[in-house]
Every structure is written in structure tokens, then in C-alpha cells.
C-alpha positions in Angstrom: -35.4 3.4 47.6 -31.8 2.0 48.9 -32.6 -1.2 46.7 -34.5 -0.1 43.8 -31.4 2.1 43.2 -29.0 -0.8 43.8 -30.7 -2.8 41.4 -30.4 0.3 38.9 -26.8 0.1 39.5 -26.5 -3.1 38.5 -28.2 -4.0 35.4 -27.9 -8.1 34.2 -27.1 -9.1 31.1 -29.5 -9.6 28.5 -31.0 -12.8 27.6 -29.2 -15.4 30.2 -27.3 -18.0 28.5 -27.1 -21.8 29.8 -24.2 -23.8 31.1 -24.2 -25.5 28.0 -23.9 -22.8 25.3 -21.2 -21.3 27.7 -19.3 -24.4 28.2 -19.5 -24.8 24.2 -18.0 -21.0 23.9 -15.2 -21.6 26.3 -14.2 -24.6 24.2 -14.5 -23.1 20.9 -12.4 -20.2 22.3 -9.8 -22.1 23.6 -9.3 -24.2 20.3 -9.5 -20.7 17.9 -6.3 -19.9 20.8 -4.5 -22.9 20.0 -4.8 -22.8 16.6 -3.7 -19.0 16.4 -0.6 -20.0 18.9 -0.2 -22.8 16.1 0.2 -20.9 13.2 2.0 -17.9 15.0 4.8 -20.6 15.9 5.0 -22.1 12.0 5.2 -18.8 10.7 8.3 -17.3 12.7 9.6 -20.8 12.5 9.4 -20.7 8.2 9.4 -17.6 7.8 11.9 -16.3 10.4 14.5 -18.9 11.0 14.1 -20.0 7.5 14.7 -23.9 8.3 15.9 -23.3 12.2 14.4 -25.4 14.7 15.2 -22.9 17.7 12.6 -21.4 19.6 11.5 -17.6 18.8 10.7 -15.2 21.6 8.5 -12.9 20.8 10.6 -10.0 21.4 13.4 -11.5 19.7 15.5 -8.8 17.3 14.8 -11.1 14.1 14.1 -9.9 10.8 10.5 -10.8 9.1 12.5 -9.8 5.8 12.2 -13.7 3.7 12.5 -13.8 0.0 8.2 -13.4 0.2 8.0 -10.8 2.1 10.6 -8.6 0.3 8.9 -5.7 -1.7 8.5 -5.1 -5.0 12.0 -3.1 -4.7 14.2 -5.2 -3.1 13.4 -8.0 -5.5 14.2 -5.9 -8.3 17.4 -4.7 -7.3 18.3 -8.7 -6.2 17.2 -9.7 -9.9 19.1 -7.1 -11.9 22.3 -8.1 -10.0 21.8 -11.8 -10.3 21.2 -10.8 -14.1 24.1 -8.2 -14.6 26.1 -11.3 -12.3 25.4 -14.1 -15.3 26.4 -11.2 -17.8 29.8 -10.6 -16.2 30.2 -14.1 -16.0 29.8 -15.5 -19.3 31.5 -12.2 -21.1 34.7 -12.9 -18.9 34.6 -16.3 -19.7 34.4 -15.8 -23.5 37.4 -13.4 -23.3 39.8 -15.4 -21.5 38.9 -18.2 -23.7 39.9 -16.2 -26.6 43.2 -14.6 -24.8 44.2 -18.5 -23.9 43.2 -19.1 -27.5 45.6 -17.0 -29.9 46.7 -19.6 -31.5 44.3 -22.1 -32.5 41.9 -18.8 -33.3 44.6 -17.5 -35.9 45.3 -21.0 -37.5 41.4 -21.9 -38.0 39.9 -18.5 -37.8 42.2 -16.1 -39.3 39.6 -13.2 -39.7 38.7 -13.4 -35.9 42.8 -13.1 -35.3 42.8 -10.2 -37.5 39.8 -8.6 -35.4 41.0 -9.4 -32.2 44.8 -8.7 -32.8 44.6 -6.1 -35.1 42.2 -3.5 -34.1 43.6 -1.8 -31.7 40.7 0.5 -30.4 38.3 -3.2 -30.5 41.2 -4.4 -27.8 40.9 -1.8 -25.7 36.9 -2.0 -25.6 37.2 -5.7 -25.0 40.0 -5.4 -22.0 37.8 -2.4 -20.5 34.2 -4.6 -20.7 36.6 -7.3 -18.9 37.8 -5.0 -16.5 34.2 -3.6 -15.8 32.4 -6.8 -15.5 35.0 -7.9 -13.3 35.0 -5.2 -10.8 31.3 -4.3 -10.9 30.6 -8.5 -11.2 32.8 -9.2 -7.8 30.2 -6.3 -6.5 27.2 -7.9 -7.5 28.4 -11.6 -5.7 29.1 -9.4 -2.5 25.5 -7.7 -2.5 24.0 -11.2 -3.7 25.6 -12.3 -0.9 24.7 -10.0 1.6 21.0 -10.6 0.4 20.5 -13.9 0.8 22.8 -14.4 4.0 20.8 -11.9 5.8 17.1 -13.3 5.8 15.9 -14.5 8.9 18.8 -12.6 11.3 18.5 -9.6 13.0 18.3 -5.8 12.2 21.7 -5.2 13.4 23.4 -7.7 11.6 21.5 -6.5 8.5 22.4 -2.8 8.6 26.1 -3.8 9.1 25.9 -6.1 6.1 24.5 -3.5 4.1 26.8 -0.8 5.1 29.9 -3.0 3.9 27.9 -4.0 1.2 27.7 -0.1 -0.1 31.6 0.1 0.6 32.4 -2.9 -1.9 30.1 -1.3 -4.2 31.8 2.3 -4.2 35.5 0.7 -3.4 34.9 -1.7 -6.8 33.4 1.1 -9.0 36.7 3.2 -8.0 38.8 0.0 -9.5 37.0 -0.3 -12.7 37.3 3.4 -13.4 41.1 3.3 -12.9 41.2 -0.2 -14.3 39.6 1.1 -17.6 41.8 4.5 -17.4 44.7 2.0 -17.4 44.1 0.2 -20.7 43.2 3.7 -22.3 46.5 4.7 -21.5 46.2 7.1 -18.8 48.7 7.4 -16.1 46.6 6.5 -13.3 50.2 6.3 -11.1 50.0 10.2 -11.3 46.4 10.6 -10.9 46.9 8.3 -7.5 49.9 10.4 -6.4 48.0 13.7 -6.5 44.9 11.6 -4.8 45.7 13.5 -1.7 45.4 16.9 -2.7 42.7 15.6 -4.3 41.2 14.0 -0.9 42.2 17.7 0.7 40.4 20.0 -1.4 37.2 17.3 -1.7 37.3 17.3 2.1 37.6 21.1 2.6 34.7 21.3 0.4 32.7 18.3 1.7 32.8 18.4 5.2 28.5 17.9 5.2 29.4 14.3 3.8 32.4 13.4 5.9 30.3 14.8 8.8 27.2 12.2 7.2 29.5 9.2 7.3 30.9 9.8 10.6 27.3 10.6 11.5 26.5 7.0 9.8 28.7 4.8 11.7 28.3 6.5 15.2 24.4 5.2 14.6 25.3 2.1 13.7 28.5 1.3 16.1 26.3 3.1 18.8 22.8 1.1 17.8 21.3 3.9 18.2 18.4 2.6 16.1 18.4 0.0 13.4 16.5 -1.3 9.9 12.8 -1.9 10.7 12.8 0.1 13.7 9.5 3.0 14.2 11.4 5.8 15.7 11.0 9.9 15.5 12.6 11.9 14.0 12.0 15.9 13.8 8.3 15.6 15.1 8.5 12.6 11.8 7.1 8.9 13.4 8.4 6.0 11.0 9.7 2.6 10.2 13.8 2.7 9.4 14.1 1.3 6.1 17.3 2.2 5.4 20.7 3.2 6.5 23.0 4.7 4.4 26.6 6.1 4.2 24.9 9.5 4.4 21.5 9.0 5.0 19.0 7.7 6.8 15.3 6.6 5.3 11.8 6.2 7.4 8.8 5.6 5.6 5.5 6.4 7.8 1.9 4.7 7.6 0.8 6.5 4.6 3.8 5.2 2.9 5.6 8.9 2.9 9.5 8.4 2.8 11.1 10.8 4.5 15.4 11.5 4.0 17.2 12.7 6.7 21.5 13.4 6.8 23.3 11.7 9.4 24.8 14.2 10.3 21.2 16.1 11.3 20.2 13.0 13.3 20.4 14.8 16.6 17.6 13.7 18.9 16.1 10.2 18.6 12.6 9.0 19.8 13.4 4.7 19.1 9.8 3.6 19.9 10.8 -0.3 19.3 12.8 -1.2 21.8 10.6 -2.2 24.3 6.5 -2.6 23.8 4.4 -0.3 23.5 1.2 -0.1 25.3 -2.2 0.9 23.4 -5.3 2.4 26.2 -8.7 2.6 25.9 -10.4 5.1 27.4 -13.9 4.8 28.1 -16.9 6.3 29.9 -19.4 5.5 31.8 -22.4 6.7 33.8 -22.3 8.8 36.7 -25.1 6.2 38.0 -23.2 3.3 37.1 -21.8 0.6 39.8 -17.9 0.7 39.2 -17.3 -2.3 41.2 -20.1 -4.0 38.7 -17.7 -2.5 35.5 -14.7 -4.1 36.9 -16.3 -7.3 37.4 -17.1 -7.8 33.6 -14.1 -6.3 32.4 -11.9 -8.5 34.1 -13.5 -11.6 33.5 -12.9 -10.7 29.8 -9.6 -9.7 29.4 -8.6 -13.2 28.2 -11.3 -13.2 25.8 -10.1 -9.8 24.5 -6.5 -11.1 24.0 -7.6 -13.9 21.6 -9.8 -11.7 19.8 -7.1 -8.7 19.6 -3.9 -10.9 17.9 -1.8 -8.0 18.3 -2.3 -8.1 21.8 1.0 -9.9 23.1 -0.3 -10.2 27.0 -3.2 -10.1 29.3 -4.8 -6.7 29.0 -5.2 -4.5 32.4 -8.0 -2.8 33.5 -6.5 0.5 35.5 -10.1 1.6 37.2 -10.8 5.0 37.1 -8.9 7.3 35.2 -10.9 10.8 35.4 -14.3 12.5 36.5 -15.6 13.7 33.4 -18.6 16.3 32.9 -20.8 13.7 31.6 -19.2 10.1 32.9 -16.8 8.6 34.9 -13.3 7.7 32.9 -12.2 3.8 32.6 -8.7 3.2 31.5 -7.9 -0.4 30.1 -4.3 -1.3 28.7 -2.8 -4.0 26.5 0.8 -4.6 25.6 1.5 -4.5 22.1 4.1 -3.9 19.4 4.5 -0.3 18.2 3.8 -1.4 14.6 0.4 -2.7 15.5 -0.2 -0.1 18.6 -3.1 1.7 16.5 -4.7 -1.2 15.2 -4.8 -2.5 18.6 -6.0 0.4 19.8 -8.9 0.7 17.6 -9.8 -2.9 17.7 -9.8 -2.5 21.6 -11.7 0.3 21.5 -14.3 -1.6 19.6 -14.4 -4.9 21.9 -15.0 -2.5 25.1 -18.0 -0.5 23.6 -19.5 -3.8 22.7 -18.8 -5.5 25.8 -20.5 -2.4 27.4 -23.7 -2.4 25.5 -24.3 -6.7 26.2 -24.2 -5.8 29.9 -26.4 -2.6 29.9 -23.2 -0.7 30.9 -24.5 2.9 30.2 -22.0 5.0 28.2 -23.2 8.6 28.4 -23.7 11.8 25.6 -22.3 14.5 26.5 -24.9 16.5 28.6 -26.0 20.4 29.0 -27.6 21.2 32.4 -29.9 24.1 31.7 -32.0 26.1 34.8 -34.2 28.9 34.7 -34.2 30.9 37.5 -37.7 31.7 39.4 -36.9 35.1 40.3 -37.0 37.0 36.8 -36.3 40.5 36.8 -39.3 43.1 36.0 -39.3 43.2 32.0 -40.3 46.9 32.0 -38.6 49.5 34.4 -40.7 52.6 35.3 -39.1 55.9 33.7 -38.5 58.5 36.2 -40.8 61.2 35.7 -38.8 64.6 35.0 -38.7 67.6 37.2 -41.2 70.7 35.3 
């Protein structure tokens, strides 16, 4: 009885393969492995370091951001400024030719002279266009700039970019407004000398936004989290996408984009700082031979991390993890990034059940015990008779 249980306990695999077909699976593993550390490396060395030769950890704070992996968006926003750029350019150009160019224009083309000399509202559209495509144009290079300089480095470097990227932008609108006031004729010397009331009674009533820029800068001066970061916020799990002067931007797996103040950033879950680990659960028979279980789990954790990419190292196998009602409780665990911690998860899931059902590993239904007892109570009870 001893061995016909022991045997039961440890079931062989199915169908027994020779040394030739496993010698041949080993190989074709290990070259699928080198081809996937192949292509890993070329595509952080293209598409991270963008030309770099240096070597790219795998936890290295780098930016996957590359003019081809930029959404829909971004690229948008980088055309329209590139477009609005050539605009500014060739408009300013133009009208400093033609300022440099009184003369010659009034001896060969007289009516342009009389257009450009004697209309005076056509003057003041002209200088203001110059003004505005200078300011806003400078503003444009800077963000342009700020684009293209920041592929390839890390989040931190972007977020600070950005941030003084959105301070030229505001700081160069502000010129062009007074700039254009200016050749209107408006006294902007007395609308700069009352800019401090002005700053007083906009800060009494905007203490929210003062408190969201000050909120801003502590997160960014503190790195408290940064761009492309999956953190938590207010029971909310997303990817940073951006930080703002006042705001802050996560977008979650179903592409939901949630806002949140700066100033309301109180508590911060930053799930990207170091990796995350996805487990497997698993169960097995009551009847089953654990020392049997460990043996073919662990002789297949290499196999699981090529087949898993998102596995960074060797997967663990933690034994048991509970007594269930129906099955014993097998915990395995793989390192991963957070990004890809559900995928991994589900993938890993998936490798163990059919890993379990090659080797006859017995995962159990849940199971209802029912007995019936053998002493049943009398179905019919005898009335008492009543007294005449």
C-alpha cells in the first residue's frame, strides 16, 4: 500500500522524450534567448541613446520617448510649432527688409511707400504681427528645442525641461501683449507700475494657483515622482504624463486621464522606483508529492523567463503559501517592471497551469464533502393521548 501510494504521488510525465529531441529543445531555446537579448540591446541602443554607444542597464531612468514612439499628440503640437516657427521667420524677415528698404521701395515702388508709410492703422498691424511672431517665434525655438534635446535622457531631465519650457511660453506671451499695447499707444510704463497691486489683489484671490505652483516645484525639486512614472494617486493607479505648473496628469490602462492640482497631491504611492514583483498562485492536490512539484518547477524557471520577456530575472518558486479547502497553495514569483506587472502575471499564470497539466500535477475543483448521518431521527412522533 506504502508504494502503490508513492507511486500515486508521483506521476511521470506523459509520453518520454529522447535525449535527442531534448538536446534539440535546449539549443533552440538558447538561440530564441540570444536573439531576444540581441534585439533587446539594438533597441535601447537606437531607440534610447539615439546614436550612443554606452551600455543601458535595465533599470536605467532613460526615456523610451524617440521621435517614433511619440503619440499622435506630441507630434502635433512639435509640427504646429515648427510650422508657426517658419511663419515667424519668413514674416519678420520680409518686414525688416522693407524697414531697411524705405528708400529704394519709395523710388521704384511708390504705391508700396504710400501703403507702408502712409497708413497709419496698416503700420501698427505690421509692427504688432512683428512683435507677435517675435515673441511667440523665440517661444516656439525654445519648446522645439526642449523637444528634440530631450529624446533619449531621463524623466527628470525631461520634466525640468518642460517646466522651463511652459515658463518661456507664459514669460514671452506676457512680452508680446505689452509689446503690441506699446505700438497701439498704451502706456504700458503705468500699467507695469500698478503691476503690484495688480500681483496683490490676483494673489489674494489666487492663492489655489500660487499654492499649485509651489505644489509643482516641491514635486519636481523633491522628485517626488516624475514623467512616465505609474504611481497612485487618491485610490487612482497611472502612468505620469505630465507635469504642469498647476497640474499633474496620469492616464491609467484603459487610457482614462485623470487631473489632479498640485497643491492636492498629498500622499503618493510611486510604484516605479524599484521592480515590482508579479505571483502566481497556484493549487494543487491534497494527494500530491510537494517535493515532486518543486522538482519540475525549478527545473523550469529558466525556460519560463525566456518565454515571459517581461520577466527581467530568474523567477522564484516560494513553496507553500496556504492550506486551502480543496488544495495545497504554491506561490511562484518573478521580477518585473510595473508597467508589464499584469501582463506578466497573466502570462505566468498561463505557463504554470500548463506546465502542471504535462506532468499530471493534479490542480483540484473546489470540493463539497457531504455525510448523511446513520442515526435518523423517528419521522413521526407519537401524539400524547389527552387526559378524558
Amino acid at each position: 500500500m506504502a508504494e502503490e501510494k508513492k507511486t500515486k504521488a508521483s506521476p511521470k510525465k506523459k509520453g518520454t522524450k529522447s535525449e535527442a529531441q531534448i538536446a534539440a529543445e535546449k539549443r533552440r531555446e538558447a538561440e530564441k534567448k540570444k536573439k531576444l537579448e540581441a534585439a533587446k540591446k539594438e533597441a535601447q541602443r537606437i531607440l534610447l541613446t539615439m546614436g550612443r554607444e554606452d551600455e543601458i542597464d535595465e533599470n536605467d531612468d532613460t526615456s523610451t520617448e524617440t521621435l517614433k514612439t511619440m503619440d499622435s499628440k506630441t507630434k502635433g503640437h512639435l509640427a504646429s510649432n515648427i510650422v508657426f516657427l517658419i511663419i515667424a521667420i519668413v514674416y519678420s524677415a520680409l518686414f525688416l527688409l522693407a524697414f531697411y528698404n524705405l528708400d529704394k521701395i519709395e523710388t521704384n515702388l511708390p504705391w508700396l511707400y504710400e501703403i507702408l508709410e502712409g497708413n497709419v492703422y496698416f503700420q501698427r498691424i505690421a509692427r504688432s504681427l512683428f512683435a507677435f511672431f517675435v515673441a511667440i517665434g523665440f517661444s516656439c525655438i525654445v519648446r522645439v528645442v526642449v523637444s528634440l534635446a530631450s529624446i533619449g535622457k531621463s524623466y527628470k531631465t525631461i520634466t525640468l525641461t518642460k517646466l522651463a519650457s511652459s515658463a518661456v511660453k507664459y514669460a514671452c506671451w506676457i512680452i508680446a501683449v505689452f509689446a503690441i499695447l506699446a505700438v497701439w499707444g498704451v502706456d504700458t510704463a503705468t500699467i507695469l507700475a500698478s503691476a503690484g497691486i495688480i500681483a496683490l489683489v490676483i494673489g489674494l484671490g489666487a492663492q489655489t494657483l500660487i499654492a499649485d505652483i509651489i505644489g509643482g516645484i516641491e514635486i519636481v525639486f523633491e522628485d517626488q515622482f516624475q514623467i512616465g512614472d505609474v504611481v497612485v494617486i487618491d485610490d487612482f493607479r497611472g502612468t505620469v504624463k505630465e507635469i504642469g505648473l498647476s497640474c499633474v496628469k496620469l492616464e491609467d490602462g484603459a487610457h482614462n486621464i485623470k487631473v489632479v492640482r498640485n497643491h492636492a497631491v498629498s500622499t503618493v504611492i510611486n510604484l516605479s522606483r524599484k521592480s515590482s514583483i508579479a505571483v502566481c498562485d497556484c493549487d494543487v492536490d491534497y494527494e500530491t508529492d510537494l517535493d515532486y512539484v518543486r522538482e519540475v518547477v525549478e527545473s523550469h524557471l529558466d525556460e519560463m523567463r525566456v518565454k515571459i520577456p517581461g520577466i527581467k530575472r530568474r523567477p522564484n518558486y516560494l513553496g507553500v503559501q496556504a492550506l486551502g479547502d480543496s488544495g495545497i497553495t504554491v506561490r511562484i514569483v518573478a521580477t518585473c517592471a510595473e508597467s508589464d506587472k499584469f501582463g506578466v502575471t497573466r502570462a505566468l499564470n498561463e505557463y504554470v497551469y500548463n506546465l502542471f497539466n504535462d506532468f499530471e500535477i493534479a490542480i483540484p475543483y473546489n470540493q463539497i464533502v457531504i455525510s448523511k448521518r446513520e442515526d435518523q431521527a423517528p419521522s413521526s412522533v407519537s401524539k400524547k393521548k389527552r387526559p378524558k
